[in-house]
C-alpha positions as MATLAB code, in Angstrom:
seq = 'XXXXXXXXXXXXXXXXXXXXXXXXXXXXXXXXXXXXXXXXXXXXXXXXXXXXXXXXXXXXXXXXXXXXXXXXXXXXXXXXXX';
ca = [
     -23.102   -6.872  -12.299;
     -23.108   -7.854  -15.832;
     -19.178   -8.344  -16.105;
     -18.537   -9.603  -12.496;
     -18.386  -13.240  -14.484;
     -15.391  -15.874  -14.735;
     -14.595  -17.292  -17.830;
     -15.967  -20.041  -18.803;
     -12.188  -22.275  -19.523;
      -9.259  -20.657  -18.206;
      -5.831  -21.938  -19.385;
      -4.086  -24.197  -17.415;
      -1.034  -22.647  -15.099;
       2.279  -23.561  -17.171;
       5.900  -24.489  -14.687;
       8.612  -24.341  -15.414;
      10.450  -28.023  -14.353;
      12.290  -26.562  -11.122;
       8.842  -25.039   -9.674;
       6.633  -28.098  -10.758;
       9.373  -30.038   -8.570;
       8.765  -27.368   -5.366;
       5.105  -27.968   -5.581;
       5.666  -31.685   -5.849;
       8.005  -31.665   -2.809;
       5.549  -28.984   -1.199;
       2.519  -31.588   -1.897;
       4.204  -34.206   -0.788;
       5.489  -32.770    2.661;
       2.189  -31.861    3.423;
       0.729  -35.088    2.908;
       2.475  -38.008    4.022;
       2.841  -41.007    3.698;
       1.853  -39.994   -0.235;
       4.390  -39.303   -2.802;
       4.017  -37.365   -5.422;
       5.163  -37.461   -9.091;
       4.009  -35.895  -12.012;
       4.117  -37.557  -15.795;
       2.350  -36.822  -19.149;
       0.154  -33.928  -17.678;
      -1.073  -35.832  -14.506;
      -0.138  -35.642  -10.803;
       0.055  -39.160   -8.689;
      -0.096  -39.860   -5.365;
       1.023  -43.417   -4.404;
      -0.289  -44.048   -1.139;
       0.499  -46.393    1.974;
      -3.486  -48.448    1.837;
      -3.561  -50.951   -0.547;
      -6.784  -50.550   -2.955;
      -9.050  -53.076   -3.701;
      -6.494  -55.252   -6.175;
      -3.934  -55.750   -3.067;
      -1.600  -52.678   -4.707;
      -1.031  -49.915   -3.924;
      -4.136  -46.930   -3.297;
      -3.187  -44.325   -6.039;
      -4.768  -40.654   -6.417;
      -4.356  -38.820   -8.941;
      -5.534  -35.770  -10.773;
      -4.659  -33.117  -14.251;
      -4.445  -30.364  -10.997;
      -2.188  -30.016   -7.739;
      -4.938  -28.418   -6.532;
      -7.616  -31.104   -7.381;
      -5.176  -33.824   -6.192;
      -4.794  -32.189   -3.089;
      -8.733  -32.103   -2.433;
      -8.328  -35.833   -2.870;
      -5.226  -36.141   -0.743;
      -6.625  -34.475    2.526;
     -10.399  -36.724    2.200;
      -8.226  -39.266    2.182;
      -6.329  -37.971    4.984;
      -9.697  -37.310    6.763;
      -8.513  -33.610    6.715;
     -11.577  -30.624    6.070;
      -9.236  -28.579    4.127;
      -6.184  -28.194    1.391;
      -3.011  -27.732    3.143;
       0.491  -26.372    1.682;
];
């Protein structure tokens, strides 16, 4: 059908600070040994392998939902968990 479309940019999902921290905490229970933070519109995810440097292996992403398609490859995990 001609209206059955999505738009092309939809806006980003504003939180509020408490339920940005739930999410966080939510991510991060899901997938340890990462831990979460958020900063200046990005979500980290700190994690226990050390990258090619010698530090530490860090994912990150503008999305929970992106990061967390990153966190469970890493994870070798098929799906997005919460």
């Amino acid at each position: 059908m001609a209206n059955d479309t999505a738009p092309e940019h939809a806006s980003p999902i504003e939180f509020t600070a408490q339920r940005r921290a739930d999410l966080i905490r939510a991510i991060s229970r899901a997938y340890p040994p990462y831990r979460v933070w958020w900063s200046a519109g990005i979500y980290y995810a700190p994690g226990p392998n050390p990258g090619p440097e010698g530090g530490s292996h860090t994912l990150y992403d503008t999305t929970a939902g992106d990061l967390c398609k990153q966190l469970a490859a890493a994870l070798g995990r098929k799906g997005v968990e919460l």
